[in-house]
C-alpha positions as CSV (number, residue, x, y, z in Angstrom):
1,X,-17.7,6.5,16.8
2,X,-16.6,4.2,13.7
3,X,-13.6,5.2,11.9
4,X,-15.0,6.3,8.8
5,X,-16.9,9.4,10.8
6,X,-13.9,10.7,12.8
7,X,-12.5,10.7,9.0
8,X,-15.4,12.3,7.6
9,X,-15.2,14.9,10.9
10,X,-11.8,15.9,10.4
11,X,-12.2,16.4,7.3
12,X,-15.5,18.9,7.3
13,X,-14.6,20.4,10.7
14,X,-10.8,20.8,10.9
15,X,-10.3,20.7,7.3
16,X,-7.7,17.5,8.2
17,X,-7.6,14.8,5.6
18,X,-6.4,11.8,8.0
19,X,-5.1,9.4,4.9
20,X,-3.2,12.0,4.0
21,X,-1.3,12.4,7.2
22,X,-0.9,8.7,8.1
23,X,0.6,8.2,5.0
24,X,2.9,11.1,5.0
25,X,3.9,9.5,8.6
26,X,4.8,6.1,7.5
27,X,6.6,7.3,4.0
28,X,8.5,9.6,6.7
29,X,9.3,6.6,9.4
30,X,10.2,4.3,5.9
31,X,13.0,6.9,4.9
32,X,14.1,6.9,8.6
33,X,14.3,3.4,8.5
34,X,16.3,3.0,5.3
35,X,19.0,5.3,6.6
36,X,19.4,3.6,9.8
37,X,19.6,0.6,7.9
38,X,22.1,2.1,5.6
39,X,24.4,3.5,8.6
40,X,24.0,0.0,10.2
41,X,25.3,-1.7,7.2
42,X,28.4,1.2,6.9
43,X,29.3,0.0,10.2
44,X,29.6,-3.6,10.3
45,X,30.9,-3.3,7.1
46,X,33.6,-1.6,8.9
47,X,33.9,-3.8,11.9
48,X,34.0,-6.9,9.7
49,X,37.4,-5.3,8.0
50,X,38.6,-4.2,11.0
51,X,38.2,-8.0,11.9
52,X,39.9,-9.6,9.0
53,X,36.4,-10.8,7.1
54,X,35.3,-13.4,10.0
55,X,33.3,-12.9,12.6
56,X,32.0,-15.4,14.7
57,X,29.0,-14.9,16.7
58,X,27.4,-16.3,19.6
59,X,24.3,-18.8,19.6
60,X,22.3,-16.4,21.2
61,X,22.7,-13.7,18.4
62,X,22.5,-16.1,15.4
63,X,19.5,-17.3,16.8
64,X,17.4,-13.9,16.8
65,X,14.2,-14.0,15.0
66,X,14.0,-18.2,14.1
67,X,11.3,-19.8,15.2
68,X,11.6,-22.4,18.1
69,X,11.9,-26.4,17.4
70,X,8.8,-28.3,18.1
């Protein structure tokens, strides 16, 4: 079955509006997010005192999420 008829399914059957969920789930897991985020940042803002303002780290961890050198 296409997309659009499971929709239309829940809908009439269950009485289940699926946009309505999915987007309730990702507004949900955004907020989540932004905490976590908001903690992390607490922390190493803690760590980086606690460390005198430098922190050096290694290649490996400065290196996350670049894309390789052709």
């Amino acid at each position: 079955m296409d997309r659009d008829r499971l929709k239309y399914l829940f809908r009439e059957v269950l009485g289940v509006d699926v946009d309505a969920i999915v987007q309730q789930v990702t507004a949900s897991l955004a907020v989540e997010r932004a905490k976590e985020v908001r903690e992390h940042s607490e922390e190493w803002k803690r760590y980086m005192e606690e460390k005198g303002g430098i922190v050096l780290l290694p290649r490996n961890v400065t290196d996350l999420g670049k894309k390789p050198r052709s």
